[in-house]
C-alpha positions in Angstrom: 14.3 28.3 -14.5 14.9 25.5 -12.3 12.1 22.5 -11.5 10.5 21.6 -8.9 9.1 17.8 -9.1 6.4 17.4 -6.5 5.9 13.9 -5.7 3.3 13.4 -3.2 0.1 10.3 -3.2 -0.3 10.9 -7.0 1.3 14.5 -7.1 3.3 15.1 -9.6 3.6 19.2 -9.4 5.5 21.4 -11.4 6.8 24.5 -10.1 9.4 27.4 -10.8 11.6 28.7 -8.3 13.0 31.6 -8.8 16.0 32.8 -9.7 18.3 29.8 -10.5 18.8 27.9 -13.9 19.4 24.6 -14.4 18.7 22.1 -16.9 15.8 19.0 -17.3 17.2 15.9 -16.6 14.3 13.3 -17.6 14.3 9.6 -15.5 15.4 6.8 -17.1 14.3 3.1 -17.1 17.3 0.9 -15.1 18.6 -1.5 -17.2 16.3 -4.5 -16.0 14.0 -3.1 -17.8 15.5 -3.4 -21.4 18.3 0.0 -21.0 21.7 -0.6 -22.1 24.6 1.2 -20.2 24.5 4.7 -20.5 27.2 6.1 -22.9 30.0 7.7 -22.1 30.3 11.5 -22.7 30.5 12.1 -26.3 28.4 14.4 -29.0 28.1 13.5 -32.4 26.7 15.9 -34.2 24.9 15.4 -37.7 22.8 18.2 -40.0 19.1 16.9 -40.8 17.3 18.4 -43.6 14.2 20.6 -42.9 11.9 17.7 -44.9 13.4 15.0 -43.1 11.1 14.0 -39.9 13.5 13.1 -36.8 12.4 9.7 -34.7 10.4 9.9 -31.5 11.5 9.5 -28.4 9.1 7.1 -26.0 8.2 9.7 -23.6 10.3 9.9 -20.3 8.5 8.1 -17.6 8.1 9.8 -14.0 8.4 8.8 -10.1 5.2 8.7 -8.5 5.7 7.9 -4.9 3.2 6.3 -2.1 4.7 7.1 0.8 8.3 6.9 2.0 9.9 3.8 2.2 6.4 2.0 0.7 6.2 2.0 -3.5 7.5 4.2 -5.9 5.2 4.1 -9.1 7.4 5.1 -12.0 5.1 5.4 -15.7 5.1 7.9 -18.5 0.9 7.5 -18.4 -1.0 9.5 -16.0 -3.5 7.1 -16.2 -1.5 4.1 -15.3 0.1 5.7 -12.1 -3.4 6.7 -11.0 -4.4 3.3 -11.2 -0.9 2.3 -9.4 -0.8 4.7 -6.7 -4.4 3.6 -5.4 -3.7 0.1 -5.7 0.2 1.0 -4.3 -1.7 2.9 -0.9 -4.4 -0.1 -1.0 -2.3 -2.7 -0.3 0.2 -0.9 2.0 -2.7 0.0 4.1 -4.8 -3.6 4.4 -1.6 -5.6 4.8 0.9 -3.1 7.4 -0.8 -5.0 10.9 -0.4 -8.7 9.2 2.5 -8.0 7.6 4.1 -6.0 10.5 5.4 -3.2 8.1 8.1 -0.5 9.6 5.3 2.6 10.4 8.4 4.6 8.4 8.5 2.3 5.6 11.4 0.2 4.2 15.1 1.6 3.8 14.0 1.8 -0.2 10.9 1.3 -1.6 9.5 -1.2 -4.3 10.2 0.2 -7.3 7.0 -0.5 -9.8 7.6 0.1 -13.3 4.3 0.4 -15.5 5.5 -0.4 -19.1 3.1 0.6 -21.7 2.7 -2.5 -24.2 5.4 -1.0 -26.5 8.0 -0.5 -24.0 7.6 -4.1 -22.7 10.5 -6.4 -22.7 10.0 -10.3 -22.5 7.5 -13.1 -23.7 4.3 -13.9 -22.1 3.0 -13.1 -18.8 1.3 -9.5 -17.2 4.1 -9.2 -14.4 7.0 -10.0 -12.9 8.7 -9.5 -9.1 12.6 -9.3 -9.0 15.0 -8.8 -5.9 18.1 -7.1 -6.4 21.2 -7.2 -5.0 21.2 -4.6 -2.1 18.0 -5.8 -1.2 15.7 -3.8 -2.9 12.5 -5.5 -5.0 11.4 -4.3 -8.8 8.0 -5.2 -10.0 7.6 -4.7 -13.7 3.9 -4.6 -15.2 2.9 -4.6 -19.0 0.4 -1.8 -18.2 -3.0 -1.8 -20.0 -6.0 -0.4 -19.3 -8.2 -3.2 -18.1 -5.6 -3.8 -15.2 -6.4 -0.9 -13.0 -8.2 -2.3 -10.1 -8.2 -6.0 -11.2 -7.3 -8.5 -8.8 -3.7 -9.5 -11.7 -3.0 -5.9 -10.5 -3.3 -6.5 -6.7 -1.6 -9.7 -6.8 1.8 -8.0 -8.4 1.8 -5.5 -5.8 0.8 -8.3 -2.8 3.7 -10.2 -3.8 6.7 -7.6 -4.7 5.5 -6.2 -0.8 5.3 -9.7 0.5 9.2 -10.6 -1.5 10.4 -6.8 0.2 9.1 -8.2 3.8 10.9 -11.2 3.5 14.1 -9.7 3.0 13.3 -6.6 5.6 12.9 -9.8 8.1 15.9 -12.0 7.0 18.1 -10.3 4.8 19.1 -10.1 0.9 19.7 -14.4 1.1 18.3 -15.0 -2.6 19.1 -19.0 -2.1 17.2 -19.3 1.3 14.2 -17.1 0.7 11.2 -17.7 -0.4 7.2 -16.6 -0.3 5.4 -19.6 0.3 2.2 -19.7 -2.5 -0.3 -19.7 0.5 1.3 -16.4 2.2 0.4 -15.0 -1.0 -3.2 -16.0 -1.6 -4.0 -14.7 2.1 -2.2 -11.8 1.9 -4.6 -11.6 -1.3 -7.6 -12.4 0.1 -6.9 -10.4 3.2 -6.2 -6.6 1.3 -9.3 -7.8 -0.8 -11.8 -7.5 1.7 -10.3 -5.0 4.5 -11.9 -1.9 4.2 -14.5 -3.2 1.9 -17.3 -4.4 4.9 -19.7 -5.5 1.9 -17.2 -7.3 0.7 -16.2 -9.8 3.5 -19.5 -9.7 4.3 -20.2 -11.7 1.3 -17.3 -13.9 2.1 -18.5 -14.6 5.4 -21.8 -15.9 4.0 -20.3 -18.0 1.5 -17.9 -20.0 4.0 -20.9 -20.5 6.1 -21.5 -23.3 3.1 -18.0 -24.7 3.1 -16.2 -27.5 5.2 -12.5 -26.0 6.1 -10.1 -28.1 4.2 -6.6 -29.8 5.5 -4.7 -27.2 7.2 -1.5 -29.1 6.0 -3.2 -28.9 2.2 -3.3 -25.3 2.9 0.4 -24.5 3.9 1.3 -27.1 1.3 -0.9 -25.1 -1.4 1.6 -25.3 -5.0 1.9 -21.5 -7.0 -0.1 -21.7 -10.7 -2.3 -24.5 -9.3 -5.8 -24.4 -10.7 -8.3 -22.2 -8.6 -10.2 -23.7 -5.6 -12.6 -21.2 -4.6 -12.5 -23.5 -1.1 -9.1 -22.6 -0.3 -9.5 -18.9 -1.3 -11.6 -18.3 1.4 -10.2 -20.9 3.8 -6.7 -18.9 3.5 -8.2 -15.4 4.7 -9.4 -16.7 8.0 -6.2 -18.9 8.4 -4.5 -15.7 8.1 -6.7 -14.1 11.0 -6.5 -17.3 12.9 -2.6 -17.3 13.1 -2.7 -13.6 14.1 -5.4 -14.5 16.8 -3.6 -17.6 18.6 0.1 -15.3 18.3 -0.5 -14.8 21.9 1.2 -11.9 24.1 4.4 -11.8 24.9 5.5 -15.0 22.3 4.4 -12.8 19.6 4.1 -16.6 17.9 3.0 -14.9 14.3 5.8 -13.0 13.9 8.6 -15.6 14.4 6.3 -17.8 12.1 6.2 -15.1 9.3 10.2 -14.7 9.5 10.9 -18.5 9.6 8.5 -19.4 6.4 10.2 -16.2 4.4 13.5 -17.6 5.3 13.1 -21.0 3.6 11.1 -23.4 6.5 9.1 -25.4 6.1 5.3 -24.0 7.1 4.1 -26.9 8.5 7.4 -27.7 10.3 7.1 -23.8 11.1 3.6 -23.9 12.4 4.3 -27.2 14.8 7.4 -25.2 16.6 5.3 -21.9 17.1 1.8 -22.9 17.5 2.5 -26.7 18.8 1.3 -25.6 22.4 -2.2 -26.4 21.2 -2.0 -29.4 19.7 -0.9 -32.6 20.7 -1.4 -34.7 17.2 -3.0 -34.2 13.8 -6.2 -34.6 15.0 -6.0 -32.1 17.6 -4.1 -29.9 15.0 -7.2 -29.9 12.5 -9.7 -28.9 15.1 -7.5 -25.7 16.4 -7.7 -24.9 12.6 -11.5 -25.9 12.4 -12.6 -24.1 15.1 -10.1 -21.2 14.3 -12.1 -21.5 10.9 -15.5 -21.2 12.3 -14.7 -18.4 14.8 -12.9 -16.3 12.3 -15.8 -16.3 9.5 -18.7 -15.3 12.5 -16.7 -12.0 13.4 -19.0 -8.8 12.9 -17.6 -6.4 10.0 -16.1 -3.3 12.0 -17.7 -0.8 9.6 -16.2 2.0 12.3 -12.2 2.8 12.1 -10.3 3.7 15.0 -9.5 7.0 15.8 -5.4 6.5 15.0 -6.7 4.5 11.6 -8.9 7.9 11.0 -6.0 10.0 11.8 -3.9 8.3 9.5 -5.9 7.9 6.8 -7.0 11.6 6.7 -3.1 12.4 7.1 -2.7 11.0 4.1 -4.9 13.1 2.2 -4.1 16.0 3.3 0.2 15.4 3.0 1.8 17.2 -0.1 5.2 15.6 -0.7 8.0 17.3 -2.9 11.4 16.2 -4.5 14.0 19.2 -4.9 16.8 17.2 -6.5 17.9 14.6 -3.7 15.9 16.2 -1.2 12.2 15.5 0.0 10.1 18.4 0.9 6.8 19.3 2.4 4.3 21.4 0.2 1.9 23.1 2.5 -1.5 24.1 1.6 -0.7 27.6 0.7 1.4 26.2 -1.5 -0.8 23.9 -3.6 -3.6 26.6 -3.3 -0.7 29.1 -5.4 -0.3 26.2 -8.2 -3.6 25.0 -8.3 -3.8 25.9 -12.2 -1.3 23.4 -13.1 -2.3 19.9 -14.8 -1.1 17.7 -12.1 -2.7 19.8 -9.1 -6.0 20.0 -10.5 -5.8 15.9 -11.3 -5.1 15.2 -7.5 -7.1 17.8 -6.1 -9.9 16.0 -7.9 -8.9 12.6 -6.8 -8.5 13.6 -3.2 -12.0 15.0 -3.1 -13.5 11.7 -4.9 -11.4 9.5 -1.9 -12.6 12.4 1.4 -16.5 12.3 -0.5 -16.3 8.4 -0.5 -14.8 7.9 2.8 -17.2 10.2 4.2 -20.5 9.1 2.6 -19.3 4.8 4.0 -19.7 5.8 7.3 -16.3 4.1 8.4 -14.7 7.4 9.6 -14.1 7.9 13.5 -16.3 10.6 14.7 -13.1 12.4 16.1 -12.2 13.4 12.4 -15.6 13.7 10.7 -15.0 17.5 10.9 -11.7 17.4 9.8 -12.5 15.6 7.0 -15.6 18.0 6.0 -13.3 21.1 6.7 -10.4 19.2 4.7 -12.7 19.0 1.6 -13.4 22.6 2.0 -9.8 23.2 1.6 -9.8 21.5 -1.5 -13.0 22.8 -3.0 -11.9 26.2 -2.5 -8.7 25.5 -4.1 -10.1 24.3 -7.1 -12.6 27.1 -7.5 -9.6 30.0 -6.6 -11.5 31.5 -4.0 -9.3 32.6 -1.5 -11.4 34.1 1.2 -12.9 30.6 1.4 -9.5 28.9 1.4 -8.3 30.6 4.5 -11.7 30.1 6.0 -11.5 26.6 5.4 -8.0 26.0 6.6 -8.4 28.0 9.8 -11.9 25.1 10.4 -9.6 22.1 9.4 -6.5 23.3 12.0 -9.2 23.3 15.1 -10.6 20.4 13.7 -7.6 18.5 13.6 -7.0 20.1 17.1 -9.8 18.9 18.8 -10.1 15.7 17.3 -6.2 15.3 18.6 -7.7 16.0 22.2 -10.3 13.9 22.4 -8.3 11.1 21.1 -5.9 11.4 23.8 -8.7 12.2 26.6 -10.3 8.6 25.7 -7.0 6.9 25.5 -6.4 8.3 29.1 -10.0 7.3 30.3 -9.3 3.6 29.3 -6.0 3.7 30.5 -6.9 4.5 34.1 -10.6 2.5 33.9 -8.0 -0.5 33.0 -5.4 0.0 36.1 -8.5 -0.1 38.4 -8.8 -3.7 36.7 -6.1 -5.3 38.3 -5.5 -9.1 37.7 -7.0 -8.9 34.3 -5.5 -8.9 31.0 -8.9 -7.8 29.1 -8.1 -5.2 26.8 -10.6 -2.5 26.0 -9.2 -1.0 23.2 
């Protein structure tokens, strides 16, 4: 019988469908990483005798995908694209408002190949970002198991996404692009500490202790220098600060982001965007400082919004599938019928883990606390088999959804007109 590859947030689901035959074609590694050409059609055929053991193939990795358009996570280890696919829906998440990311992902994703340490190809080094003619970015990673959740990890997937932005923003121009160091320690530093309040809560307290260095030093900051733990945390709230001053309708961050990524200078960069506010050096360092200051003393939003909620939930509750070419959508009923096979009852398990931790922070909207709750029903009941509960529990997390939808839009509409009976003011409430 034909195969069905689900490939959905970790999925990777195997189901029959009926009635048509068709062979297993396994992925293959693209030449980049260590493949020669494929042959041409040909079968040489050669008699082994029953004592003699025939060699072992590496096993055939698979395609784990994010999200469309974000990072497809290709590995033979399920362990590995666990660790990849957290880290690849991590760093989409904490960097899409800085970054500016298309909400329907790139024309093709990064591709991120986890090689296991006897599959790895080249001398020295954990990882390494390509881009490819055609524009799309490879990141290869000698896999082991100490790198899931490290910061080595985060870094590989902060700069293949940062090397894909550039060319989304200027085009496949290998001699003109480039990712200036800084961009990447911020971008760092930034998916870091988003979504973990304790986190930048701790980094808030320690550059309460620090005196904000050069802002030229900053831009001008050299890749493989030695660490300076000053700079780290200066480069988050420059980051912030550049987002802050981009202003309304100059959008200045933007047009800075696309000139740096396509070979300017940053400081010559930062004086044609942002030189409005300074007149000199002088007056250029205390923008930064006070941009420094101001940034570090902002309160942790501990509480998402209700379209960050949405989205986040959507997320966990979205069942993708690949029939050949073609991407499907596996509903509920669906994953409840093939909730015996390995790969179901692996995510099922790591959804409920994410909805139980998500839940027990506090940092849900209260527009989808109930969706959540009835979501993890769902999934409870679909690991246990019980049916009656299953239906029970998708019927709740519909009308959840369903009112949590309405009230979002009732409050969006409340602001809206408590806003156009502000007139000549540009304070935003939301």
């Amino acid at each position: 019988m034909r195969q069905l590859v689900a490939l959905a947030a970790g999925l990777a689901l195997t189901l029959p469908a009926v009635g048509v035959a068709a062979p297993s074609v396994p992925l293959s590694a693209p030449a980049s990483a260590g493949n020669q050409t494929a042959p041409t059609i040909g079968v040489a055929v050669k008699a082994v005798p029953d004592d003699e053991k025939l060699p072992s193939l590496p096993p055939a990795p698979i395609v784990f995908l994010s999200g469309p358009g974000q990072f497809e996570v290709i590995t033979p280890d399920i362990d590995a694209s666990r660790a990849g696919l957290a880290m690849a829906r991590e760093v989409w998440q904490t960097l899409t408002t800085p970054l500016g990311l298309p909400s329907g992902g790139f024309a093709k994703p990064v591709s991120v190949w986890l090689f296991l340490p006897a599959q790895w190809q080249g001398s020295g080094g954990v990882f390494r970002a390509n881009s490819e003619p055609g524009g799309r970015v490879s990141l290869e990673v000698r896999w082991t198991p100490g790198l899931a959740g490290s910061e080595t990890l985060r870094r590989a997937f902060v700069q293949a996404l940062l090397m894909q932005r550039a060319i989304s923003l200027n085009g496949f121009v290998p001699d003109r692009l480039k990712v200036p160091a800084w961009i990447e320690d911020a971008g760092l530093a930034w998916s870091l500490t988003r979504g973990r309040p304790a986190v930048l809560d701790l980094w808030q307290q320690e550059s309460a202790h620090i005196t904000p260095p050069p802002l030229a030093a900053l831009l001008s900051r050299a890749r493989g220098g030695p660490p300076d733990r000053t700079q780290e945390l200066a480069l988050l709230w420059l980051l912030g600060h550049l987002q802050a001053e981009s202003g309304g309708e100059a959008r200045r961050w933007p047009q800075f982001l696309r000139a740096v990524f396509g070979g300017e200078d940053s400081v010559a960069a930062l004086q044609r965007l942002y030189g409005n506010y300074f007149n000199d050096d002088a007056a250029r360092e205390l923008w930064w400082q006070v941009g420094f200051h101001s940034q570090r003393r902002q309160a942790v939003q501990a509480i998402e919004t209700a379209a960050e909620s949405r989205a986040w939930l959507a997320e966990r509750a979205r069942w993708l599938a690949r029939r050949g070419e073609d991407e499907v959508a596996l509903g509920l009923d669906e994953v409840f019928a093939a909730r015996s096979e390995h790969w179901v009852a692996d995510e099922l398990g790591q959804r409920l883990a994410q909805l139980r931790a998500g839940l027990a922070a506090g940092g849900l909207h209260p527009f989808y606390r109930n969706a959540a709750m009835s979501l993890g029903r769902v999934y409870d009941a679909t690991q246990t088999g019980d049916r009656k509960k299953f239906d029970a529990a998708q019927a709740d997390l519909f009308r959840d959804v369903a009112d949590a939808r309405e009230l979002e839009q009732a409050a969006g509409a409340a602001l809206d007109r408590l806003e156009s009976s502000m007139p000549g003011t540009d304070q935003k409430l939301r």
